[in-house]
LOKOLKOL-104766 format. One record per residue (C-alpha): x negated, y, z; residue in one letter. Coordinates in steps of 0.001 Angstrom, whole numbers, padded with zeros to 6 digits, always signed. Example, Ala and Ser with C-alpha at 12.3 -4.5 7.8 and 13.67 -1.06 7.14 Angstrom:
2
-012300-004500+007800A;-013670-001060+007140S;
This chain:
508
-058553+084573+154650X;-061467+085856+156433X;-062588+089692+156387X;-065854+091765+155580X;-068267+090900+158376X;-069370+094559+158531X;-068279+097673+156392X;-071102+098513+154475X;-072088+098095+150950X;-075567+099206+149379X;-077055+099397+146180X;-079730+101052+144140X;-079585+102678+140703X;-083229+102551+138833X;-082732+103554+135543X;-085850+101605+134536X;-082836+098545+135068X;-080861+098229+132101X;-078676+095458+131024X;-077573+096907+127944X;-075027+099324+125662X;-072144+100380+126601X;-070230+099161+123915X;-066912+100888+122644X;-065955+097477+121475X;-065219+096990+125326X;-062502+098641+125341X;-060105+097054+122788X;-056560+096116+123278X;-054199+093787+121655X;-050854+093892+119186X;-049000+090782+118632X;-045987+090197+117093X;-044813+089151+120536X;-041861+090667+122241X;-041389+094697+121671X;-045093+095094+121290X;-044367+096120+117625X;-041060+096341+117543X;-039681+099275+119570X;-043499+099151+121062X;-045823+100965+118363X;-043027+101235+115783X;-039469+102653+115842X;-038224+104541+112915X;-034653+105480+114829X;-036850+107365+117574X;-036676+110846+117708X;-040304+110791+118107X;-041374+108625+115370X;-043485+110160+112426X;-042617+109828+108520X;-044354+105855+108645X;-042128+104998+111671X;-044402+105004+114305X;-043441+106466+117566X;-045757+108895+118167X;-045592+109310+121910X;-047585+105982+121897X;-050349+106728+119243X;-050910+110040+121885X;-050937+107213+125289X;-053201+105215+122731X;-055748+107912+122181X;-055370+108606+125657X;-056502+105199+127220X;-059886+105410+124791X;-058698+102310+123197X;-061261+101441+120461X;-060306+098656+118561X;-056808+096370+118498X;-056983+092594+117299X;-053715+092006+115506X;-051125+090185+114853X;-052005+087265+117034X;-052188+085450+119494X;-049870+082249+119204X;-047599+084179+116511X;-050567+084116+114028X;-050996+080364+113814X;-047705+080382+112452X;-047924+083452+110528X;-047773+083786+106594X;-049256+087458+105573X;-047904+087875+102606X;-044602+088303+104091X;-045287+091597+105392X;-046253+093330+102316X;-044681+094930+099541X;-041158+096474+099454X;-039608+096357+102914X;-036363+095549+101488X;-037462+092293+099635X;-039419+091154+102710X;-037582+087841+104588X;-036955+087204+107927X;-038610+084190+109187X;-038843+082317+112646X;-041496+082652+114906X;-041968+079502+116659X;-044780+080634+119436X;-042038+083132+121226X;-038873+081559+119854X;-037775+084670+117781X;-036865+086494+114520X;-039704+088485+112530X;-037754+090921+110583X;-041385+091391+108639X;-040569+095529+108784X;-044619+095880+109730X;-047627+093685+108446X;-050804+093962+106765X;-050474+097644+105573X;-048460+098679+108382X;-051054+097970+111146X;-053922+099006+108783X;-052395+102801+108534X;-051055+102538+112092X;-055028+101850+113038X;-056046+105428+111344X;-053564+107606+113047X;-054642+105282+116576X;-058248+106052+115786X;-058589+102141+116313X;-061022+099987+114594X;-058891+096916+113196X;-059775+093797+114506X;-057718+090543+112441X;-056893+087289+113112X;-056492+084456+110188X;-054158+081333+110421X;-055477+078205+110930X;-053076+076455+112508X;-050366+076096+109790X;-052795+077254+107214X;-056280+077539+106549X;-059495+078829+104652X;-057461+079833+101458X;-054767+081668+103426X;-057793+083744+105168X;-059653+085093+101807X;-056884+085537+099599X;-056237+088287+102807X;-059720+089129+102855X;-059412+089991+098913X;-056014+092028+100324X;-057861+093600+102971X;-061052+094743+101894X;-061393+094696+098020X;-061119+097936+096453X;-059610+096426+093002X;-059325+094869+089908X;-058379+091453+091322X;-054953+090084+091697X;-054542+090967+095587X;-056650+093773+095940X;-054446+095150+092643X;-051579+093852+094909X;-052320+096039+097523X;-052884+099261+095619X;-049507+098690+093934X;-048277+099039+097456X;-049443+102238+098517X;-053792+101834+099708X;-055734+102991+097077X;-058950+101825+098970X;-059716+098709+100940X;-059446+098912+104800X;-063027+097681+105248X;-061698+095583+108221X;-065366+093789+109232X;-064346+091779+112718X;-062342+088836+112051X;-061160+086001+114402X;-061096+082584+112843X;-057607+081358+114396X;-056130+081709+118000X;-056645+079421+120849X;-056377+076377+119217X;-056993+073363+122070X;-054138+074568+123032X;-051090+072209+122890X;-048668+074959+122633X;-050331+076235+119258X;-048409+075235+116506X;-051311+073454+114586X;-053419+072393+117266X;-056574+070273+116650X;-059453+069170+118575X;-062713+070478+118729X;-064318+068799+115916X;-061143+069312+113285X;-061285+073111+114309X;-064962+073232+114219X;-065037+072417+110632X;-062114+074303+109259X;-063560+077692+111325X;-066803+076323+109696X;-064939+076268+106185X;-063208+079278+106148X;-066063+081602+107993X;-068997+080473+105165X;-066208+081120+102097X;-065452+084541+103552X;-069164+085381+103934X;-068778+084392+099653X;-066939+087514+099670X;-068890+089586+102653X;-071610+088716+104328X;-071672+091368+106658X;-068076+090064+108586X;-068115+089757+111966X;-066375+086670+112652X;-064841+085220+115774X;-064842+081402+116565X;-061713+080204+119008X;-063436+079431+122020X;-061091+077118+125010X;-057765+078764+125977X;-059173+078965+129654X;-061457+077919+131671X;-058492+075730+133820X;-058251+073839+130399X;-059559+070016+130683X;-061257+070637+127234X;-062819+073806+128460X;-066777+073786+127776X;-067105+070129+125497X;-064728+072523+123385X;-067323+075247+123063X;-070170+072537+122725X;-068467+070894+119379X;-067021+073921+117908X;-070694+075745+118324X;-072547+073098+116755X;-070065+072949+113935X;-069981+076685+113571X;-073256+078169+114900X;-074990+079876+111815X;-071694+081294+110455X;-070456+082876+113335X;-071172+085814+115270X;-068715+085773+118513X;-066863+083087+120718X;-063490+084158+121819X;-063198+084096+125948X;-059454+084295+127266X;-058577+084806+130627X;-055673+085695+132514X;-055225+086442+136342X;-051754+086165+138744X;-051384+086825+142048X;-049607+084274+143477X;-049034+085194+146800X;-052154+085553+148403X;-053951+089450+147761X;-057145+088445+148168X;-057710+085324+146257X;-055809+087694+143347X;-058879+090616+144333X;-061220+087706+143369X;-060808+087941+139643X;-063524+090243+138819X;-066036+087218+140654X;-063906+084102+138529X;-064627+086348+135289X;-067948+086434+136100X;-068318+083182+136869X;-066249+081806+133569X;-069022+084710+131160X;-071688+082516+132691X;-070502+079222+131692X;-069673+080808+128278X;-072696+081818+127885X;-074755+078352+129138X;-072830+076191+126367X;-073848+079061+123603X;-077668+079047+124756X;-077435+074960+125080X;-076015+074939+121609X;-078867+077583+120121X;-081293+075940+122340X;-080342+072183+120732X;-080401+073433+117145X;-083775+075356+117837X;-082024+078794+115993X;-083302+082173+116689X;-079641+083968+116338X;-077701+084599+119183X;-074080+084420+119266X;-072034+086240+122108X;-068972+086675+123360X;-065739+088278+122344X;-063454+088580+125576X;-060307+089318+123204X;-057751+088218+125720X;-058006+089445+129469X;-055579+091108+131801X;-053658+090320+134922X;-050579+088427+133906X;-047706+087291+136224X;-046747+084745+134110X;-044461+082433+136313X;-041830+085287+136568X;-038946+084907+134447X;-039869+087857+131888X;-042450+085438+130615X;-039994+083094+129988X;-038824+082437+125465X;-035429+082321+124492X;-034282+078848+123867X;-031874+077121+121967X;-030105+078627+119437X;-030956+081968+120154X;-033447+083453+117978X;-033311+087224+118647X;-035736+090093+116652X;-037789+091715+119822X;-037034+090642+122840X;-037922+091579+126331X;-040819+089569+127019X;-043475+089501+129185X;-042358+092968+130596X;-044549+092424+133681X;-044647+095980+136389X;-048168+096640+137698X;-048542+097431+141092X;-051629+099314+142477X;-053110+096105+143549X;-052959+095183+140145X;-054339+097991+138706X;-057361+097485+141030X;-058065+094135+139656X;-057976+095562+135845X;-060153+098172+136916X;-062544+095676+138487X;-062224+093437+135232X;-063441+096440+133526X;-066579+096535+135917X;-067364+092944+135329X;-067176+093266+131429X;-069524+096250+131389X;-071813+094470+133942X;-072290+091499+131006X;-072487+093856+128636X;-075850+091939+127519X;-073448+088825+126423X;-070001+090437+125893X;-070089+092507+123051X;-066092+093145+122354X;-063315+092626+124476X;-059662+093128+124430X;-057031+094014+126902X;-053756+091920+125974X;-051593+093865+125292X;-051254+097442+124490X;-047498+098354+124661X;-044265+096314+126378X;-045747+093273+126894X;-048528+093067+129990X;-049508+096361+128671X;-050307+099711+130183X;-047939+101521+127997X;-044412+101086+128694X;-041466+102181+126485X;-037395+102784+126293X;-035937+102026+123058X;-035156+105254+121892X;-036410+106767+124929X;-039544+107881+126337X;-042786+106113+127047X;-044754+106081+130063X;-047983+104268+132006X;-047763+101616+134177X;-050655+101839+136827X;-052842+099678+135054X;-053342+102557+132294X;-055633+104870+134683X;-058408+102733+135772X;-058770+101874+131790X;-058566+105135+130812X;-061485+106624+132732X;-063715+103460+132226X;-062788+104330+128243X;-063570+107714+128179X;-066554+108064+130677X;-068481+105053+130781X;-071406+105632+127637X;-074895+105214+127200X;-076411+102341+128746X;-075586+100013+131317X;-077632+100206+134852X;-078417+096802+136751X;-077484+097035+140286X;-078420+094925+143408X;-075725+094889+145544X;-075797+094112+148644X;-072150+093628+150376X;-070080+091891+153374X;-068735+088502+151747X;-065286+088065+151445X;-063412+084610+150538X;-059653+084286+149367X;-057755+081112+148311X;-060204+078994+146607X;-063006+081997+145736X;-065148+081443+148429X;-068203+084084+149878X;-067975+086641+147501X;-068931+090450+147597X;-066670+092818+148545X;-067964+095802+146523X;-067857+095357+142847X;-069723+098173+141303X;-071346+099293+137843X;-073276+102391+136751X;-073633+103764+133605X;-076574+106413+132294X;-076148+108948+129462X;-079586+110315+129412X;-078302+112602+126580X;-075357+113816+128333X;-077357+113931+131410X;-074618+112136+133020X;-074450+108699+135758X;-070752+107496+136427X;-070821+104826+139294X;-067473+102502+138748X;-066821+100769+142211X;-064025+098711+143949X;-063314+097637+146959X;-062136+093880+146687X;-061436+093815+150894X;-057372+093481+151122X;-057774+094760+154546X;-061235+096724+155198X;-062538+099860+154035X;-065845+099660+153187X;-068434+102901+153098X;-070389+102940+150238X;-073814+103963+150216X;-076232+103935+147319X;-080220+104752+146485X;-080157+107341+143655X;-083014+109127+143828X;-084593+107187+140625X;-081868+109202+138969X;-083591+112837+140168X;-082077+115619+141348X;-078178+114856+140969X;-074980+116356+142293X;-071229+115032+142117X;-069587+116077+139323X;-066004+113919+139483X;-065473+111767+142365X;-061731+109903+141921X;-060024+106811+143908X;-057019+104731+143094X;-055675+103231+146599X;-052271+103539+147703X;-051415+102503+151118X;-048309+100770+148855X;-050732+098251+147449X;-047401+097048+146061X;-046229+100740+144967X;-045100+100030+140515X;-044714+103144+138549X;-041674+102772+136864X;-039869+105336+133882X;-038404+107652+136581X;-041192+108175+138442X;-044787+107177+137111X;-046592+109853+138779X;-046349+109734+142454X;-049688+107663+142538X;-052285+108717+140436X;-056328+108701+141341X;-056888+111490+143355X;-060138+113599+144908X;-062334+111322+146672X;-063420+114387+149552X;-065895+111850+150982X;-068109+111323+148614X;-071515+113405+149275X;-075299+113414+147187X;-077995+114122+149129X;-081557+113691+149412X;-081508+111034+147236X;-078822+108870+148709X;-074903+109057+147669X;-072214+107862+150537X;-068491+107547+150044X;-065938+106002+151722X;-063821+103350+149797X;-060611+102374+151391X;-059577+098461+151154X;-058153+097633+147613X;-059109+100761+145532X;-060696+101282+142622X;-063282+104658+142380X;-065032+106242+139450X;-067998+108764+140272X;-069684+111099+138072X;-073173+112890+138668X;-075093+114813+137010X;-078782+114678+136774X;-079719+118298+137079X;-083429+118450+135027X;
């Protein structure tokens, strides 16, 4: 591993620079029927804190409180096995059935209806997946007729008999869930997908044009059908789509800084994304442009036995799965995930953080207990609730760092974000050195007259510090005393492996 060559990172803000919105769609999350996401996750009707619909209600108030803005749901592997229709109507008459991707029991207690009133009292926008592995374009708009009819056909009637009077106007849809992969029950190749997605996507633009619809693009970039995938499924799907799906998972294995290098592999896998989209609009001379939905991202230790399904005969309703504790390290990398998202905020135009509760999530609960964040939850959180308006371009210019096989890349990772309205800049930065600090120092006087508003950091000198449910406090972002604003230059001090948020505002 080699180190930062000097300790100095620079950049200019020039609001004249934009590379977009800031999108709320950014900041999605994920609920699958996967481990006790749902299940003792978002809904727990024995819990003291649960409301009259079963929900616990000490996570809708963590859910509000990370800014998430929309939640794709159910799925994930469990939806290419998934039949909807299970999960409505009397919760008594509603069977048990096995779900193959995680090797467990679906008692079927929430579904369609569930999630949909669950979303409300979240303040989520609904975002939901169809089956097409073990189903297909039928399956998908007889639940768009559920979803979004108001009535007077048989399954929009079906779903006012059970309790919503009005359709849940659900507009983004993903057509399937990573389906080159081999583990997907109902996995096809490129072309076989293409045309199904193709299929189902034009019939349920019969019923609304106006969907926002989500192809499957690769699993990951690591896959050996990774880009050929995008190239087929594209031309099959091009003019009935709006989105390809990106997923993307990071572990640290052992070495910190190669793990710090995530934000740069993100970027790296948006831009190939994005070449096979513009080769595909290029080749069939279109004038739409389709973009990217990041709907699976997060840092996932997935070679640790919590990731690991139940076998054999052992088929249990909610287990402990994929339970991974976040260290600050971590946290850092989600935080500089966030960075690179907003950075391509040109090309990304929804993403998702997988998952929201128990499983790689932020949110952490105890059957019957309380619930708590893990240290991933804070540098979402303020990204969520202070990054708005438009998107600034920055130059960078930083030491190079390499790490495993991520090779000469910057150590500062940094975003800024104008609200002209608000009158308000918020500089997102992190220090990817696992051993240097690095001082900051940035050109702001295109912004005017500014002064520091908020200036946070989340280091630890820990870097392997996990909150856990007795104590989830003891690191938390704290003041950032060096940071200073004048004369038209901002410096700060940002020490090795921290993630900083600063706000100014632009004083008229």
């Amino acid at each position: 591993m080699s180190t930062a060559k000097t300790a100095a990172g620079k950049f200019t803000i020039d609001p004249a620079f934009t590379v977009g919105p800031v999108r709320r769609r950014t900041f999605g999350a994920f609920v699958e029927h996967l481990g006790r996401c749902v299940y003792t996750g978002i809904f727990e009707p024995e819990h003291p804190q649960a409301d009259e619909d079963g929900f616990r209600t000490d996570v809708l108030e963590l859910t509000r409180e990370l800014g998430v803005s929309t939640v794709r749901y159910p799925g994930g592997n469990f939806v290419s096995g998934y039949r909807w229709e299970d999960g409505v109507g009397p919760v008594e008459q509603r069977p048990a059935r096995l779900d193959l991707a995680w090797h467990s029991t679906d008692p079927n207690l929430v579904g369609v209806d569930e999630f949909a009133k669950w979303s409300v009292k979240a303040g989520v926008e609904p975002m939901m997946a169809v089956n097409l592995g073990t189903r297909g374009t039928q399956a998908a708009l007889d639940l768009l007729e559920y979803c979004n009819i108001d009535g007077g056909t048989a399954f929009s009637d079906q779903r006012k008999a059970n309790g919503a009077e009005n359709g849940y106007g659900i507009k983004m849809w993903c057509l399937g869930n990573e389906m080159d992969g081999p583990w997907q029950i109902g996995h096809k190749s490129a072309l076989e997908y293409g045309r199904l997605a193709a299929d189902t996507a034009h019939g349920m633009r019969m019923i609304d044009p106006d969907l926002e619809l989500v192809a499957c693009g690769s699993s990951a970039p690591t896959m050996a059908t990774f880009g050929e995938w995008e190239r087929v499924v594209l031309t099959e799907t091009y003019d009935v789509i709006d989105l390809i799906s990106a997923h993307q998972y990071f572990e640290g294995a052992g070495d910190l800084q190669e793990h710090l290098a995530a934000g740069q592999k993100m970027e790296f896998f948006i831009r190939d994304i994005v070449s096979h989209i513009d080769h595909v609009k290029s080749v069939r001379k279109s004038t739409k442009q389709v973009n990217i939905s990041f709907d699976e991202w997060n840092v996932w230790h997935m070679s640790r036995a919590e990731s690991k399904a139940p076998t054999g005969k052992d088929w249990p309703v909610a287990p402990a799965l994929l339970e991974d504790k976040y260290t600050v390290a971590d946290a850092v990398v989600v935080g500089d995930l966030l960075i690179t998202l907003l950075r391509n905020t040109d090309r990304v135009h929804a993403a998702s953080l997988a998952q929201l509760v128990n499983v790689i999530a932020p949110i952490m609960t105890v059957p019957g207990g309380r619930a708590w964040k893990q240290t991933t939850f804070h540098p979402f959180a303020l990204t969520s609730r202070h990054a708005a308006g438009a998107v600034l371009q920055l130059a960078v210019e930083s030491p190079l760092i390499s790490g495993g096989t991520t090779k000469d890349f910057s150590a500062l990772s940094a975003v800024a974000t104008l609200d002209a309205e608000a009158g308000e800049a918020v500089i997102f930065a992190v220090n990817r050195s696992a051993t240097d600090p690095l001082t900051l120092d940035a050109a702001v006087a295109g912004l005017g007259s500014v002064r520091v508003v908020e200036a946070v950091t989340y280091a630890n000198k820990d870097l392997y510090w996990r909150a856990t449910v007795e104590d989830s406090t003891s690191v938390l972002p704290a003041a950032n005393v060096s940071v200073k604003a004048d004369g038209g230059r901002l410096t700060a001090e940002l020490p090795a492996v921290s993630w900083s948020m600063i706000r100014l505002a632009l004083d008229s």
